[in-house]
Backbone and ligand atoms as CSV (ligand in chain L), in Angstrom:
chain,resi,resn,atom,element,x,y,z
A,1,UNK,N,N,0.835,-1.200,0.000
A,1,UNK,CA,C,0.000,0.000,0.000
A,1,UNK,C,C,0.870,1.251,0.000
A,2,UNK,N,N,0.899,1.730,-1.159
A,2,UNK,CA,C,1.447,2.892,-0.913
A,2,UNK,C,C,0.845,4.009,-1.412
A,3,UNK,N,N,0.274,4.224,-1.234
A,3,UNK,CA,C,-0.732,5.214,-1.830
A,3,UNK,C,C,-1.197,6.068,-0.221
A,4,UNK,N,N,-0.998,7.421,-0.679
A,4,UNK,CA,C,-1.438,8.571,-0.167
A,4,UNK,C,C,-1.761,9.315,0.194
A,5,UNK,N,N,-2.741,10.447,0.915
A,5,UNK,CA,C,-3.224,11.572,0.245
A,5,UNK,C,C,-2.020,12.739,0.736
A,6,UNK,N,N,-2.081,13.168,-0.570
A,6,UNK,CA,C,-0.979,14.509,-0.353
A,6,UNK,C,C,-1.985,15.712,0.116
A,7,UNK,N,N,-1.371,16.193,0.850
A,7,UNK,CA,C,-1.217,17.933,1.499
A,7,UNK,C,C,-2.548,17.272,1.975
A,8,UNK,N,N,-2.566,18.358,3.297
A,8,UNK,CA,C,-3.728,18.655,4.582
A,8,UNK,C,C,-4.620,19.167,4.252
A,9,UNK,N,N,-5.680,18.711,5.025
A,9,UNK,CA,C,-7.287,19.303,4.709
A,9,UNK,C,C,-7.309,20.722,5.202
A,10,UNK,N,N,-6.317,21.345,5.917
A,10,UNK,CA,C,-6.797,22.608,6.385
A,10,UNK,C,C,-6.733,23.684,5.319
A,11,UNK,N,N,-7.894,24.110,5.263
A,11,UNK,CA,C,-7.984,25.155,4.083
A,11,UNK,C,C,-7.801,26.451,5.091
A,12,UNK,N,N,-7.047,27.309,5.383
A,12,UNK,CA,C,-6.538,28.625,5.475
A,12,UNK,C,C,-7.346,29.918,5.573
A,13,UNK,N,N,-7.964,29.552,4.075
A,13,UNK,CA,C,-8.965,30.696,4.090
A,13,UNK,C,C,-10.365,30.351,4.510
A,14,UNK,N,N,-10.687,29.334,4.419
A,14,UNK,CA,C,-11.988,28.741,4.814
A,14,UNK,C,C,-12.812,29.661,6.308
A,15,UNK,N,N,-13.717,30.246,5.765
A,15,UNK,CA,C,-13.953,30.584,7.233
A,15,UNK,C,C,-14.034,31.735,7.828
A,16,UNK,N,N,-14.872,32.537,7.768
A,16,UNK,CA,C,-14.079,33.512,8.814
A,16,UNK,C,C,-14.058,34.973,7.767
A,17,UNK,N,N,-13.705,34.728,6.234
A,17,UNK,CA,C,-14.010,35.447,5.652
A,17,UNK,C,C,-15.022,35.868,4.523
A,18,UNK,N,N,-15.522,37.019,5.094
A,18,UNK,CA,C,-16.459,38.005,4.448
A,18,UNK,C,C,-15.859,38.959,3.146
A,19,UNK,N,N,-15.853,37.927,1.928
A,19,UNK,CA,C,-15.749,39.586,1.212
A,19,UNK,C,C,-16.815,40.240,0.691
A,20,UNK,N,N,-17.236,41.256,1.211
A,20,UNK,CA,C,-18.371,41.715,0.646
A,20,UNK,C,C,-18.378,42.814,-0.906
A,21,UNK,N,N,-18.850,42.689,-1.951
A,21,UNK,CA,C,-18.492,43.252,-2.511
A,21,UNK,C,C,-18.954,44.459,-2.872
A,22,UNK,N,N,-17.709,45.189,-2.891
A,22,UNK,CA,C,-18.762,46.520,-3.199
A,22,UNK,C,C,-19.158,47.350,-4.089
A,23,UNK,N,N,-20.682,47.864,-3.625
A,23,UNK,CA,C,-21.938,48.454,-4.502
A,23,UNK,C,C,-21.090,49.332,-5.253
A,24,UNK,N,N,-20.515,48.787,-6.479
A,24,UNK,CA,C,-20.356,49.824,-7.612
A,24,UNK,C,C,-21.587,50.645,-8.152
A,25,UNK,N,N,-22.032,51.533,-7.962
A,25,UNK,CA,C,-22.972,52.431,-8.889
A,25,UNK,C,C,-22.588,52.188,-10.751
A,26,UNK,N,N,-24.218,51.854,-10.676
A,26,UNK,CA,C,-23.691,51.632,-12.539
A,26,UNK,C,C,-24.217,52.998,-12.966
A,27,UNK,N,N,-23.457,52.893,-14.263
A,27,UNK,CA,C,-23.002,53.914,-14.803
A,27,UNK,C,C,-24.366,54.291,-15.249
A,28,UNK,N,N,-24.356,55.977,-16.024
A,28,UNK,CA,C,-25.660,56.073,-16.722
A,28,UNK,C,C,-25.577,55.829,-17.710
A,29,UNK,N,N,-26.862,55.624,-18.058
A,29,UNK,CA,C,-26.846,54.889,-19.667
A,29,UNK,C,C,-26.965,55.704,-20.609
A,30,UNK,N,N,-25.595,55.944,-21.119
A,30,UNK,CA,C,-25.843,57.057,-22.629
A,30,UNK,C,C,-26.284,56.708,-23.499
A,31,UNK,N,N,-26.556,55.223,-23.679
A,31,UNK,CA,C,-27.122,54.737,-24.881
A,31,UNK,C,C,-28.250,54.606,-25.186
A,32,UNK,N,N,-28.814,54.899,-24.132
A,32,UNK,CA,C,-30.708,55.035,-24.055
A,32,UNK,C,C,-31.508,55.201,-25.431
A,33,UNK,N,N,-30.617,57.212,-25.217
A,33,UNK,CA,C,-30.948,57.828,-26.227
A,33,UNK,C,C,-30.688,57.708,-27.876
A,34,UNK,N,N,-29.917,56.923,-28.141
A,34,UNK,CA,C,-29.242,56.062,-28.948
A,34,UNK,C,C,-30.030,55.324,-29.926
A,35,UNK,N,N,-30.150,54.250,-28.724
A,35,UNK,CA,C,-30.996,53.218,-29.384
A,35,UNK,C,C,-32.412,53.040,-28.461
A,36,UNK,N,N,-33.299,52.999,-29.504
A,36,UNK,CA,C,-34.637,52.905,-29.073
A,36,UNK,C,C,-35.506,51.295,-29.256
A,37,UNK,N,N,-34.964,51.015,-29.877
A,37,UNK,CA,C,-35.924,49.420,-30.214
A,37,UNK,C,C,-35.289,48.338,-29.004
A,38,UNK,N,N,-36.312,47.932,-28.566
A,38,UNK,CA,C,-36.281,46.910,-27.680
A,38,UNK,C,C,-36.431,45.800,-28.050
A,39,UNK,N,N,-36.661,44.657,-27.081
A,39,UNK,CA,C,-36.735,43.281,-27.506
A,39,UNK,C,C,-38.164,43.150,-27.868
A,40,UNK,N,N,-39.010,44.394,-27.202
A,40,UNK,CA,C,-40.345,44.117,-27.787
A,40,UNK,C,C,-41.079,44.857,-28.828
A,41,UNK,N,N,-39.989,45.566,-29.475
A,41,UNK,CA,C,-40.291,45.721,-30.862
A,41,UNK,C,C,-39.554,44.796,-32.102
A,42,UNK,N,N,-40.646,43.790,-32.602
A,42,UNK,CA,C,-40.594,43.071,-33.651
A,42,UNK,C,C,-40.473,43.094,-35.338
A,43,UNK,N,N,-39.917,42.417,-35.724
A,43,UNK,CA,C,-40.056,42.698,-37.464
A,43,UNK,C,C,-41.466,42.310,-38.136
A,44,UNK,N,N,-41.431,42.734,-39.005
A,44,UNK,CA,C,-42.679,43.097,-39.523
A,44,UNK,C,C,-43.232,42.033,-40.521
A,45,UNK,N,N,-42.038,41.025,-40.580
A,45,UNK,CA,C,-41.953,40.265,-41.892
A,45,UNK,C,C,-42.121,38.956,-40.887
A,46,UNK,N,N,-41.239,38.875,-39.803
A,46,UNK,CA,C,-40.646,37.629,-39.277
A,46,UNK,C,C,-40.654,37.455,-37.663
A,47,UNK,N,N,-40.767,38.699,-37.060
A,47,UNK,CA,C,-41.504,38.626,-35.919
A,47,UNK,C,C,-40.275,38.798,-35.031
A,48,UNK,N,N,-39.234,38.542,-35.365
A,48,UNK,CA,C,-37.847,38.041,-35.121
A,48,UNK,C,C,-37.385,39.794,-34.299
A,49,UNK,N,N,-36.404,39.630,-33.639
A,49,UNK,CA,C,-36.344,41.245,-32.963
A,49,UNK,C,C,-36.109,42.214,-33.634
A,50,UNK,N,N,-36.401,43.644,-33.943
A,50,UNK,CA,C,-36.192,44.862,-35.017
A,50,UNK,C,C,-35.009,44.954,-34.320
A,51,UNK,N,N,-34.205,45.572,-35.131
A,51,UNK,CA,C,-32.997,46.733,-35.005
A,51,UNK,C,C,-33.295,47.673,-36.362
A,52,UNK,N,N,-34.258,47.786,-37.074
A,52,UNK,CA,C,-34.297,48.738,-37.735
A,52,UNK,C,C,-35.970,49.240,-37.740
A,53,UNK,N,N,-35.424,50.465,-38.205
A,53,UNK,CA,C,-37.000,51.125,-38.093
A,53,UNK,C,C,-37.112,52.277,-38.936
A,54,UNK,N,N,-38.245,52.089,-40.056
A,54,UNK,CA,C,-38.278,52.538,-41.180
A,54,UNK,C,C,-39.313,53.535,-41.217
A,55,UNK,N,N,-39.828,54.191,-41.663
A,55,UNK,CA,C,-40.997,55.216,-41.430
A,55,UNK,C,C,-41.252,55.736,-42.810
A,56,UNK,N,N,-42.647,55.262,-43.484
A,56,UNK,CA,C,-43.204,55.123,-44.903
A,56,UNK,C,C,-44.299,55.368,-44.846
A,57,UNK,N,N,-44.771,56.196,-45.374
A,57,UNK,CA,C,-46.085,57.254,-45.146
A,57,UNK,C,C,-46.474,57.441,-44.272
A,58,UNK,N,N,-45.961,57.807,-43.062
A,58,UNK,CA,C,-45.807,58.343,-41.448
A,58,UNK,C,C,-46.795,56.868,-40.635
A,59,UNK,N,N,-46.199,56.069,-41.592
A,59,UNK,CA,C,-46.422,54.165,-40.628
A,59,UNK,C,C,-44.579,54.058,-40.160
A,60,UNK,N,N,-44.503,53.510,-39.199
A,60,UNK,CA,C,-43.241,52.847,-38.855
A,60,UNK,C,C,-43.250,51.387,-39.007
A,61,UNK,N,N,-42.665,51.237,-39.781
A,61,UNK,CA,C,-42.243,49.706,-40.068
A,61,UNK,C,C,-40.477,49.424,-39.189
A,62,UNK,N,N,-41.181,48.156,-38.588
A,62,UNK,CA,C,-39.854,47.311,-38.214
A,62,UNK,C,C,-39.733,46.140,-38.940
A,63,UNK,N,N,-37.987,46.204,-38.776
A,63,UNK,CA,C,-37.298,44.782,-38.990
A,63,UNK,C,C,-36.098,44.304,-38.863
A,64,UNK,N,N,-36.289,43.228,-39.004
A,64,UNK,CA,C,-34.783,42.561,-37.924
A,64,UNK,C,C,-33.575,42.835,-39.297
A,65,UNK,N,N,-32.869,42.526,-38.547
A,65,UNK,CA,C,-31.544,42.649,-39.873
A,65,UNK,C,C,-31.516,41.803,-40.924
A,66,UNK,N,N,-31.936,40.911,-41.071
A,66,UNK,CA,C,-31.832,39.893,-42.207
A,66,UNK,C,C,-33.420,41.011,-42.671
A,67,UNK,N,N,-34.653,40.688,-42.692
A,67,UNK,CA,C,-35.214,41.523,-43.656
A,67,UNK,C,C,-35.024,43.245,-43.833
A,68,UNK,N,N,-34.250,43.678,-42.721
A,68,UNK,CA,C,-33.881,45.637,-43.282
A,68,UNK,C,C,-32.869,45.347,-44.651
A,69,UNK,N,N,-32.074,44.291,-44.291
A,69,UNK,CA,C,-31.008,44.130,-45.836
A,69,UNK,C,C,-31.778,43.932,-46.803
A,70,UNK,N,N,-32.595,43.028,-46.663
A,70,UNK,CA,C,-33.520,42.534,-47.761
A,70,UNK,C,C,-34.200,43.590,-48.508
A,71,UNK,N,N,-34.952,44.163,-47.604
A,71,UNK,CA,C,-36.264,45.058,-47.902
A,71,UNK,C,C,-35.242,46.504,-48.383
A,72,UNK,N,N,-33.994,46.875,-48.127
A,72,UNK,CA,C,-33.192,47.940,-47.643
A,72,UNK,C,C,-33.489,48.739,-48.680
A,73,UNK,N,N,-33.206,48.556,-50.462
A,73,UNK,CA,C,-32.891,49.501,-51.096
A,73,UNK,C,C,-34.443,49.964,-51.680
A,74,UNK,N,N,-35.321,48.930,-51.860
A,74,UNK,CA,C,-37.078,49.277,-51.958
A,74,UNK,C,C,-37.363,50.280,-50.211
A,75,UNK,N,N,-36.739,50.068,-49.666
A,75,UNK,CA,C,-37.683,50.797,-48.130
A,75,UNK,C,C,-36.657,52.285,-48.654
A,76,UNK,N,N,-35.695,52.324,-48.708
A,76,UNK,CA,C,-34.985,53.377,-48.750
A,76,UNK,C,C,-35.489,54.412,-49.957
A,77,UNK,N,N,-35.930,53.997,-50.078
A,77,UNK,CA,C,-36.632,54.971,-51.392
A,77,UNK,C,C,-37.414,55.625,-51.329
A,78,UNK,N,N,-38.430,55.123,-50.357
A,78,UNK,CA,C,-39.863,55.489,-49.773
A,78,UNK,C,C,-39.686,55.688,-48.417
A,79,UNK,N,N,-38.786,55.084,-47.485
A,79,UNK,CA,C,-38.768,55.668,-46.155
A,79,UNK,C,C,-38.252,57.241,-46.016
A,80,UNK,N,N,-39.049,57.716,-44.781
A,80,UNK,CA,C,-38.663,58.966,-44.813
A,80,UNK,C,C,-37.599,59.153,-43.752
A,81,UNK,N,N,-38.143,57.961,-42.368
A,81,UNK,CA,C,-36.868,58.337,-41.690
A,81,UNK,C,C,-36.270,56.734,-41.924
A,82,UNK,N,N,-34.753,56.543,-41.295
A,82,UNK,CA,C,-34.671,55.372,-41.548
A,82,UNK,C,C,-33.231,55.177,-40.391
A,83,UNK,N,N,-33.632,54.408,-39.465
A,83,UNK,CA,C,-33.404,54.182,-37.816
A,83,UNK,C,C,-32.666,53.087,-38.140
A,84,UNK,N,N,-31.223,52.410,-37.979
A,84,UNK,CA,C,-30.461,51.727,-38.159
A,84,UNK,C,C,-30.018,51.274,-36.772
A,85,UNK,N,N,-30.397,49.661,-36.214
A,85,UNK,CA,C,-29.711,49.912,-35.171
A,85,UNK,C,C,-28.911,48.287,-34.993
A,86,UNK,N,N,-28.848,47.669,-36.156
A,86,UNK,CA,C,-27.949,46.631,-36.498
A,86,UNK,C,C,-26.554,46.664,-35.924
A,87,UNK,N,N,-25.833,47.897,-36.108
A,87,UNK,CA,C,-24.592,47.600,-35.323
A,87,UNK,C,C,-24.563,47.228,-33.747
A,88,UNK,N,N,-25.594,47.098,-33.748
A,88,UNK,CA,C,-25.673,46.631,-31.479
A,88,UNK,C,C,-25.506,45.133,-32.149
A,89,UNK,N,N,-25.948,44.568,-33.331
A,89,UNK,CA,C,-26.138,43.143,-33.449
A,89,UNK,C,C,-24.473,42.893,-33.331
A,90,UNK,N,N,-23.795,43.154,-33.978
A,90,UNK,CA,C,-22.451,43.049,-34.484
A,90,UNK,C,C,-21.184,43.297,-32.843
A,91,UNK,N,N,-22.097,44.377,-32.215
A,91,UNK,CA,C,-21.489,44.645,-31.072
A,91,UNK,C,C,-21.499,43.598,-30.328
A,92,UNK,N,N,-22.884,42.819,-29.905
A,92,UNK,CA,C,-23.239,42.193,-28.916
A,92,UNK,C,C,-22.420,40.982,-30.029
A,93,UNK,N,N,-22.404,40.639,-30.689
A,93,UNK,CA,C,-21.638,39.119,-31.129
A,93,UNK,C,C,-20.166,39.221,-31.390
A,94,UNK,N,N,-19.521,40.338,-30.996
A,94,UNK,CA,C,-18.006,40.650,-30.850
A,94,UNK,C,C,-17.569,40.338,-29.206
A,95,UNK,N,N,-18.989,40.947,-28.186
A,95,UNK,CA,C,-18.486,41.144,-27.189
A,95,UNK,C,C,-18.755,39.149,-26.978
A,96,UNK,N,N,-19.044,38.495,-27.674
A,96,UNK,CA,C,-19.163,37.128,-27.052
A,96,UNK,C,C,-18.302,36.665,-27.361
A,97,UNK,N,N,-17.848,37.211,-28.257
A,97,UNK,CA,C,-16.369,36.315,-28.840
A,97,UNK,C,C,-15.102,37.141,-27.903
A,98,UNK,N,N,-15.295,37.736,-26.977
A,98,UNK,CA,C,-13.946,38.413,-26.265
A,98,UNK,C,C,-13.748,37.499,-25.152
A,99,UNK,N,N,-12.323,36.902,-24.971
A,99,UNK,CA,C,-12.114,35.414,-23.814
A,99,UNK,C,C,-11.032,36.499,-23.300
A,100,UNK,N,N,-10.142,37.463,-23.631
A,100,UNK,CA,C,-9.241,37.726,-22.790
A,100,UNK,C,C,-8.996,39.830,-23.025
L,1,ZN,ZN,ZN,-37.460,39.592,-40.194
């Protein structure tokens, strides 16, 4: 029998300590004003979440990024305003790909 267990059960820190962490105040949100479409504004085609928002005979049309590309150069013609907010898509799937 030679078998083991290496190093002692006493854990050191075990015990005794409290780290409490502290209440960072979050920041304000400059981006509010920014971006306006939420998760509960939908596309119009697909139901799927808007990041764009088109405005065509004072109707607002939404749509997600796969149909604003689609629909883009027919809506652009006739939209009067035209609310782009696809780059949060691109943002939010950069910030998932960041490990270090
Ligand atoms: Zn869609």
């Amino acid at each position: 029998m030679t078998r083991r267990r290496g190093g002692t059960a006493h854990d050191p820190v075990e015990g005794g300590l409290t780290t409490t962490a502290a209440p960072t105040p979050a920041p304000a949100t400059e981006t509010a004003a920014e971006f306006r479409l939420t998760a509960m504004d939908r596309c119009d085609s697909c139901r799927a979440q808007a990041y764009v928002a088109a405005e065509v005979n004072g109707t607002e049309l939404l749509f997600c990024a796969h149909h604003a590309r689609k629909y883009e150069v027919k809506l652009r013609a006739v939209a009067t305003t035209w609310h782009d907010e696809t780059a949060r898509l691109e943002e939010e799937q950069t910030r998932v790909g960041i490990s270090a």
